[in-house]
C-alpha positions as CSV (number, residue, x, y, z in Angstrom):
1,X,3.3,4.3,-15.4
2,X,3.5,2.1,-12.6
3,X,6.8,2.7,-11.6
4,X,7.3,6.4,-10.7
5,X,11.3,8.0,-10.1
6,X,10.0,8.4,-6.7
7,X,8.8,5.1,-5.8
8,X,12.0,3.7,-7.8
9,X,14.4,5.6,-5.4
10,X,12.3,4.7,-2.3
11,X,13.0,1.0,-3.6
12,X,16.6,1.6,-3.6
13,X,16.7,3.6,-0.6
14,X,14.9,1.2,1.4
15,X,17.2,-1.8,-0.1
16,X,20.6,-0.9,-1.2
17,X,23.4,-1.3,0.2
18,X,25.1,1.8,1.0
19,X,21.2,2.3,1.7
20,X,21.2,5.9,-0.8
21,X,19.6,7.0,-3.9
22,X,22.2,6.2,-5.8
23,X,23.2,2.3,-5.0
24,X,21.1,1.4,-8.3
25,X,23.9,-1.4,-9.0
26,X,23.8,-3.5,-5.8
27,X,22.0,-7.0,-6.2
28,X,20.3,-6.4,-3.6
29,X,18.8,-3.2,-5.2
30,X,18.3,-4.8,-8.2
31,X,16.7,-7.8,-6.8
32,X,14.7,-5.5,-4.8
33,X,13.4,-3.8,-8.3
34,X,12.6,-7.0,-10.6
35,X,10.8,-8.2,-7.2
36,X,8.5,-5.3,-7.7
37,X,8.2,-5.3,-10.9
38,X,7.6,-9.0,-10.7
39,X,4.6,-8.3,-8.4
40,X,2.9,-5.5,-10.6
41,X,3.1,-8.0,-13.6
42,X,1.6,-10.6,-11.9
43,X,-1.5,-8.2,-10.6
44,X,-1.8,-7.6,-14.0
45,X,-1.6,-10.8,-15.7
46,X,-4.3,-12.2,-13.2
47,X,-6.6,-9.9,-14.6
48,X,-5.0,-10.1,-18.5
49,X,-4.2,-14.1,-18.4
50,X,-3.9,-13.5,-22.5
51,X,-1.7,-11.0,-22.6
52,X,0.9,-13.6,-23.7
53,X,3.8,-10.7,-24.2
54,X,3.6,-9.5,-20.9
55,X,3.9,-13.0,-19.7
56,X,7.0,-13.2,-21.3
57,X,8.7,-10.3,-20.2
58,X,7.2,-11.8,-17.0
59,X,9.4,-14.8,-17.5
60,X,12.5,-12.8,-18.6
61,X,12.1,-10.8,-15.3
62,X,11.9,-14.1,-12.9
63,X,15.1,-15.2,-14.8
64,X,16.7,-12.2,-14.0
65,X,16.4,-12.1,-10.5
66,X,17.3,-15.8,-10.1
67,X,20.7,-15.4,-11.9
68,X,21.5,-12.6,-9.4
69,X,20.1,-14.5,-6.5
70,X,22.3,-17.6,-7.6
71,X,25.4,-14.9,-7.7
72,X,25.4,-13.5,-4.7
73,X,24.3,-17.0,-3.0
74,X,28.1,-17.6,-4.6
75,X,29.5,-14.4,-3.0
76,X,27.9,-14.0,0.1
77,X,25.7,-16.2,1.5
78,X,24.7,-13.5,4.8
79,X,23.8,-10.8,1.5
80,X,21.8,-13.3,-0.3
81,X,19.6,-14.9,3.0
82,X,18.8,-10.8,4.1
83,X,17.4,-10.0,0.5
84,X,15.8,-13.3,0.8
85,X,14.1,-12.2,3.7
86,X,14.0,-8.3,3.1
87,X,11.9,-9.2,-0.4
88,X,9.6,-12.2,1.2
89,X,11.4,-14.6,-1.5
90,X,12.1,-18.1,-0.4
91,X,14.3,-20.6,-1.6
C-alpha cells in the first residue's frame, strides 16, 4: 500500500490545523491528503496510461479537492491562499 498510517499522520501533522494527529477533518488536512494521493495516481498512470479505472478515481479525487478548495475560498480566503501554497497548487 502506498499510503502507510504513518505517512497518513505525518500528512496531517504537517498540515492540519490544530497541526496534531488527529485534525483528520480540516480542509486543509484533507486537501493535503487527495493532493497526495493525486500525485501517486498520477506516477502511476504515467506508467499505466490504460488503466482507465484508476483514471477515474483519478478524476473523482481532483473533483474532490476542488469542491473543498472552492469552500474554504468562500470561508476564508487567508486558509485557502496557505494550502494553496503549503500543497504547490495554483489557481
Amino acid at each position: 500500500m502506498y499510503l502507510t498510517k504513518e505517512k497518513k499522520a505525518e500528512i496531517f501533522k504537517k498540515q492540519g490545523k490544530a497541526k496534531a494527529v488527529t485534525d483528520t477533518g480540516s480542509p486543509e488536512s484533507q486537501i493535503a491528503l487527495f493532493t497526495f494521493r493525486v500525485n501517486e495516481l498520477t506516477e502511476h498512470l504515467k506508467t499505466h496510461p490504460k488503466d482507465f479505472s484508476t483514471r477515474l478515481g483519478l478524476l473523482k479525487l481532483v473533483g474532490k479537492r476542488k469542491r473543498l478548495l472552492d469552500y474554504l475560498h468562500k470561508v476564508d480566503i487567508t486558509r485557502y491562499r496557505a494550502a494553496l501554497a503549503d500543497n504547490n497548487l495554483r489557481k
